[in-house]
N, C-alpha and C positions, 0 to 999 in steps of 0.2 A: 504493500500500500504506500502511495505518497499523501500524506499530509492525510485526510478521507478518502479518498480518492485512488483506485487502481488506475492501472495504466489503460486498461480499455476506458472506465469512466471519463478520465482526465483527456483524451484524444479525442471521443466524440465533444465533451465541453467544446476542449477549443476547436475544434474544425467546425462545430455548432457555432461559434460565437464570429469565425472570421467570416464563415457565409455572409450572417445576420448584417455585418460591418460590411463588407463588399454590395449587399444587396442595398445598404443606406446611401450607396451614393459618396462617400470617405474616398478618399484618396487612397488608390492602392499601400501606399509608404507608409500612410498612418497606419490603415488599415493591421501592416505586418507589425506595425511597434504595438498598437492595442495586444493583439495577440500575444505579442512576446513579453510584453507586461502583463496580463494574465496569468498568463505559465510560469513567470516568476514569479506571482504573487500566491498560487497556487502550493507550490512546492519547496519553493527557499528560502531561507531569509537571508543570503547575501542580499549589501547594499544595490538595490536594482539602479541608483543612479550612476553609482561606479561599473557597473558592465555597460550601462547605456553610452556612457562618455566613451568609456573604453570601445569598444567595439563599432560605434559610430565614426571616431577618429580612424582609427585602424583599417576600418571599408575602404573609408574616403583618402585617406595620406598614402598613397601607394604609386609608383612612379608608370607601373603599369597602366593606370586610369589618365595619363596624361594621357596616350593615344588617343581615346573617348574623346574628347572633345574637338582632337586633332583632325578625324575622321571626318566625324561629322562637320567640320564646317569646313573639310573639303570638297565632301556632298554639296552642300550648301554653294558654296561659287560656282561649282560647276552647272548648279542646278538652274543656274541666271547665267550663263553662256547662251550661244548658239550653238553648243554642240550637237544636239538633238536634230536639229535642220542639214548639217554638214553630215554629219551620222548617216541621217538616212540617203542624204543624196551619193557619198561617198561607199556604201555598202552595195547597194541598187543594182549597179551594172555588174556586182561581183556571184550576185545569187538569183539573178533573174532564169540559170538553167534550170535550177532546181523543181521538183513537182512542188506548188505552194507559192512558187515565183516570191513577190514581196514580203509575205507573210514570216520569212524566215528573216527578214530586217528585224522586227522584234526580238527572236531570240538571239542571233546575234549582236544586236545594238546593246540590249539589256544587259549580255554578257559583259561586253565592252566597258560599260558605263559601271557596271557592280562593281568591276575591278577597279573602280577610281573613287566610287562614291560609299559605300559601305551602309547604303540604307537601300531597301526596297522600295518605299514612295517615293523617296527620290527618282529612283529607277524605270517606275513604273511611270509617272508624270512626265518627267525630262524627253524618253522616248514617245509617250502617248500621245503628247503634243503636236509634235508632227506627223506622226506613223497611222493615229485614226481617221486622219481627216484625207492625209494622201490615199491611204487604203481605199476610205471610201466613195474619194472619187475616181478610184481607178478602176471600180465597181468588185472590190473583192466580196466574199459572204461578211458582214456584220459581225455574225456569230464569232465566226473562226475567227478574224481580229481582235474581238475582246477577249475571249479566251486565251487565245498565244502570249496575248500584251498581258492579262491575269496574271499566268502563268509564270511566264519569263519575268517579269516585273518582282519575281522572288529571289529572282540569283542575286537581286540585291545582296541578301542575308548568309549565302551560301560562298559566293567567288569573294576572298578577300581583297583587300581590307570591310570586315562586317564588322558592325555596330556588336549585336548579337553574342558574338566570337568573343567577342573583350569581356563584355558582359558574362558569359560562362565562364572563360579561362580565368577571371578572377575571384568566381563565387566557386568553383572547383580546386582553385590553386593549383592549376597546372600553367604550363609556357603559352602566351599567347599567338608567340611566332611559330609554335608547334602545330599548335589547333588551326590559324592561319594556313601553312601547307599542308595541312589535313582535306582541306577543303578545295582548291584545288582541281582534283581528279574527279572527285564527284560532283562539282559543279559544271564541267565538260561534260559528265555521264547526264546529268539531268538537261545541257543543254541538244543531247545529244539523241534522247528520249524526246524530246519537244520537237524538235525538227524530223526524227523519226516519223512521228506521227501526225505532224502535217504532211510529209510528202504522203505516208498511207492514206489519208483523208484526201488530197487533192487526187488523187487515182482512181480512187472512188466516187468524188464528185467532181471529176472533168466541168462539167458544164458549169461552175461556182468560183473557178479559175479563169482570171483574163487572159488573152494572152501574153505572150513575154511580149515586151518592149525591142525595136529597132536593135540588130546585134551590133554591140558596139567595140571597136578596132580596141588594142590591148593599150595605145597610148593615152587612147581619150579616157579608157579605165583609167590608168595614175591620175590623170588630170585631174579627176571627179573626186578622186580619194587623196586627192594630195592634203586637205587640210585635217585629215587623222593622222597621220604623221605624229605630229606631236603628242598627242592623246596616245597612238600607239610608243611612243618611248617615252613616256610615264608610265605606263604600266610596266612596259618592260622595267626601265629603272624600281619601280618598286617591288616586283618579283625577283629578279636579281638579287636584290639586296636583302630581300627574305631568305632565296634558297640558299646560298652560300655566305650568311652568315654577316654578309658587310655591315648591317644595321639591323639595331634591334627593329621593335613593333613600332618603339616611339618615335623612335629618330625617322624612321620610314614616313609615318603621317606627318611629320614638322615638315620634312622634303617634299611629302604631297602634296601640302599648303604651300608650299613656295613655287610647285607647279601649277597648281591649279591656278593661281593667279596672276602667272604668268601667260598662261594660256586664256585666262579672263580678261586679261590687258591687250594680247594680241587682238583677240576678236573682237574689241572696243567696247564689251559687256562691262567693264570693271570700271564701274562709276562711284562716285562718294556715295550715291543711293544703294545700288547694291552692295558697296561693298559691309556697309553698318547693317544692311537687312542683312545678310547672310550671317553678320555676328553675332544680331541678336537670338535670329531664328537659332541657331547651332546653340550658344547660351542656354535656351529654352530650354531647348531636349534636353541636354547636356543635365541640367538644372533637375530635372524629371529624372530622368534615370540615374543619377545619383542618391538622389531622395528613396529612390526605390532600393538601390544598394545598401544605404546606411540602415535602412530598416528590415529588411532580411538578413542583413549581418547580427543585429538586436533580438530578430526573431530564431537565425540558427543559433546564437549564444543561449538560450532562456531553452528551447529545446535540449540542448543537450543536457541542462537541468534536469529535465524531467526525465531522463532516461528513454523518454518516445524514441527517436532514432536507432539506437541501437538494439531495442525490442522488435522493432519491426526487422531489423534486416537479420535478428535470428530466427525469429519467426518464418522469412523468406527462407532463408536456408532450411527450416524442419521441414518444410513444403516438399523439399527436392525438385524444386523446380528445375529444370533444364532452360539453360542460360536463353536458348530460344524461347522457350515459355516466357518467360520474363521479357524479354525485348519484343514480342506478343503483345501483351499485358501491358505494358506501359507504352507502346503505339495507338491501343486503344484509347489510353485515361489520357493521351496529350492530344488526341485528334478531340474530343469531349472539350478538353482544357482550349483549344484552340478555337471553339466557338464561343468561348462565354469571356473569357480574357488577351489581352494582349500579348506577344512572344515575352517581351523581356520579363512580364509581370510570371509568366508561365517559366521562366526558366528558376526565378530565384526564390517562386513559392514555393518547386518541388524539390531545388538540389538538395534541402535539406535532410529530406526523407527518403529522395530515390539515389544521390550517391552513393552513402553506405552500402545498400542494396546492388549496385553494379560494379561495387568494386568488390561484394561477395560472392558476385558470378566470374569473376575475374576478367571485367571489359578493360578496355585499355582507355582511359579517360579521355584520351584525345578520341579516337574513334568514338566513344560516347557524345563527346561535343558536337561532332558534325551531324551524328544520329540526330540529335535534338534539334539542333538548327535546320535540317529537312522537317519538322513537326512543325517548326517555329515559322517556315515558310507553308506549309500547310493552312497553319494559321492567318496567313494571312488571306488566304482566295477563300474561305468556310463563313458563309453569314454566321451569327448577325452582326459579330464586331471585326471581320475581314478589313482593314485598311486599305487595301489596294481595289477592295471590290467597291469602294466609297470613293476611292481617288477616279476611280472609270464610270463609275454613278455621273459624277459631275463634270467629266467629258462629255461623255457621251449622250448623258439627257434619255439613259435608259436606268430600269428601277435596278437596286441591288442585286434581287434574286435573279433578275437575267441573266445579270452579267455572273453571278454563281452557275449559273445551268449553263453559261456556256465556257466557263473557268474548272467544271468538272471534268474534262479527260485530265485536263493538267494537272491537279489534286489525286488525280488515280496514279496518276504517271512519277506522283511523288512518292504513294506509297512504295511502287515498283522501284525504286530509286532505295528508297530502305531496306527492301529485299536483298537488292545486288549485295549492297556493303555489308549489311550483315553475314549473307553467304560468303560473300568474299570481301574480310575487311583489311586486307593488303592496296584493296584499292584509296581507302583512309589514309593507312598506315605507312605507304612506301617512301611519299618525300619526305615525312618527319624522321623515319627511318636515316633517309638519304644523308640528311642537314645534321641529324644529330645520333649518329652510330650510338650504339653501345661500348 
């Protein structure tokens, strides 16, 4: 017993009590410190202001989380470019052989732009801007464009530098540059499932397919594509300097902000007006998702009080589950979690309870991360609180659920995508491998 209270009674209490807070309308952040102050109110009487201080600071003073901001407000300038407009004009004459013809500028434009911007609305906006409207004047299906741009508009969270990734690798305590090229390989495999099954679908529906465009000689291609150039050696500079080690996570993002706005000065985009919006907007999140850090770190201290944690993951062990079963099971409770709450809110309410648990099955925490982050992108195409099906809402001037009915192959294609890596998770595992031997 703690306090009155066994450990079944005290885990329905508080998982009773953070619904009741999350269904008020609270602030996720508060919400996990109400909680975590309960639990210690419950069961110890250490000073709960001294772990609050304690464990608040300690989230937040970490040189790791300087990336966090770094990211994000490289997303942010790039997000007030033209690249979007050059993007798509620059990719066009590269992919018009393909079956799906333009439709496939999304998934690789997406790709492109994940690799720079490390947010998925970003991702999903900056390309949609251009890419629904040219689509549909070129009379592509409707459908298959919101869905592709749904879809693809998640690599945001998957191709490094992701928001997401930071977010996990420091509520896990693992290498952020690890989980980084964890990501990677499977964000090629998911762009690679996406344009799969566009060309399947355009084969199928020939007549919903325009034709290709005037075949264009291989110089007028450079010409079109000359102004990714730069965008394409930012990326590469910033992969480089991942896989072999040159720069950590942070140093990396401080070099992306000095790219990005070099490339926002070229294009004539980088004005005193954008340049203060894009600091505030990144501040903002920045601002959020920190808040959300300091009180899940309040909230995993006060659990471990109670002994809930490590109950459950002996518990999971007397099951005998098979490591499958379990990455089962918890694909389930994150697709459930990925309707009702947001990705980051959903990574750092459960690490508390389901790390333990995965590193009792003996997962490799880096391949867990990226496991999550394909949920976390899940998350984002699944009503009713999908962000990206709300960012193409207001594109497109169609209701949310449409754009989910037609954002459903890509949701399937995610799950398929967590099948692979689980079956084979060398595909996670081989550049972290690479970069950082045994």
């Amino acid at each position: 017993m703690i306090g009155s209270f066994g450990l079944a009674e005290l885990s329905l209490i508080l998982l009773g009590f953070l619904c009741l807070v999350l269904a008020s309308g609270v602030w996720i952040a508060i919400g996990l410190g109400l909680v975590g102050l309960l639990a210690m109110f419950l069961t110890t009487s250490v000073p709960i202001g001294a772990v609050l201080a304690t464990t608040t600071w300690s989230a937040s003073a970490s040189w790791t989380l300087a990336a966090l901001p770094l990211f994000i407000w490289m997303g942010e300038i790039l997000f007030r470019t033209k690249l979007s407009e050059e993007m798509f004009r620059g990719l066009s004459p590269w992919l018009q052989w393909l079956p799906g013809r333009l439709m496939h500028v999304n998934v690789v434009g997406c790709g492109i732009f994940a690799a720079v911007s490390g947010s998925s609305a970003a991702t999903c906006a900056t390309i949609g801007k251009i890419a629904l409207p040219e689509l549909e004047k070129r009379g592509y299906d409707k459908n298959m464009s919101l869905g592709s741009l749904a879809g693809a508009g998640t690599l945001g969270l998957l191709i490094p530098p992701s928001i997401p990734m930071v977010v996990y690798a420091v509520t896990a305590n693992v290498s952020v540059l690890q989980v980084f090229l964890g990501g990677f390989l499977p964000g090629a495999l998911v762009m690679g499932l996406y344009s799969g099954y566009i060309i399947i679908w355009s084969l199928l529906n020939p007549k919903k397919t325009p034709p290709r465009d005037p075949v264009m000689p291989f110089r007028a291609k450079l010409k079109e594509s000359r102004k990714l150039i730069p965008i394409m050696l930012l990326i590469l500079g910033v992969f480089c300097s991942l896989i072999f080690g040159i720069a950590t996570a942070t140093e990396c993002a401080a070099w992306g902000v000095v790219g990005a706005l070099i490339l926002a000065w070229f294009s004539g985009t980088l004005t005193r007006e954008t340049f203060f919006t894009s600091i505030m907007s990144a501040t903002r999140l920045t601002c959020m998702i920190m808040l959300i850090l300091a009180g899940a770190a309040f909230t995993t201290a006060a659990m471990a009080y109670t002994g809930i944690p490590n109950a459950l993951a002996e518990w999971v062990q007397g099951q005998n589950l098979t490591p499958h079963k379990l990455v089962f099971a918890l694909t389930i409770m994150y697709i459930i979690l990925g309707c009702l709450i947001d990705g980051i809110s959903m990574i750092v309410l459960t690490a508390v309870i389901v790390l333990p648990m995965v590193k009792q099955a003996g997962f490799d925490l880096v391949w867990f991360g990226v496991y999550l982050i394909i949920h976390v992108e899940m998350a984002q195409i699944t009503p009713p609180v999908g962000f990206n099906l709300f960012v193409l809402q207001n594109m497109s001037g169609r209701d949310t659920f449409t754009v989910a009915k037609a954002a459903l192959p890509f949701f399937l294609l995610l799950n398929v995508a967590v099948i692979i890596i689980t079956t084979f998770p060398q595909i996670v595992l081989v550049l972290p491998k690479l970069a950082f031997p045994d």
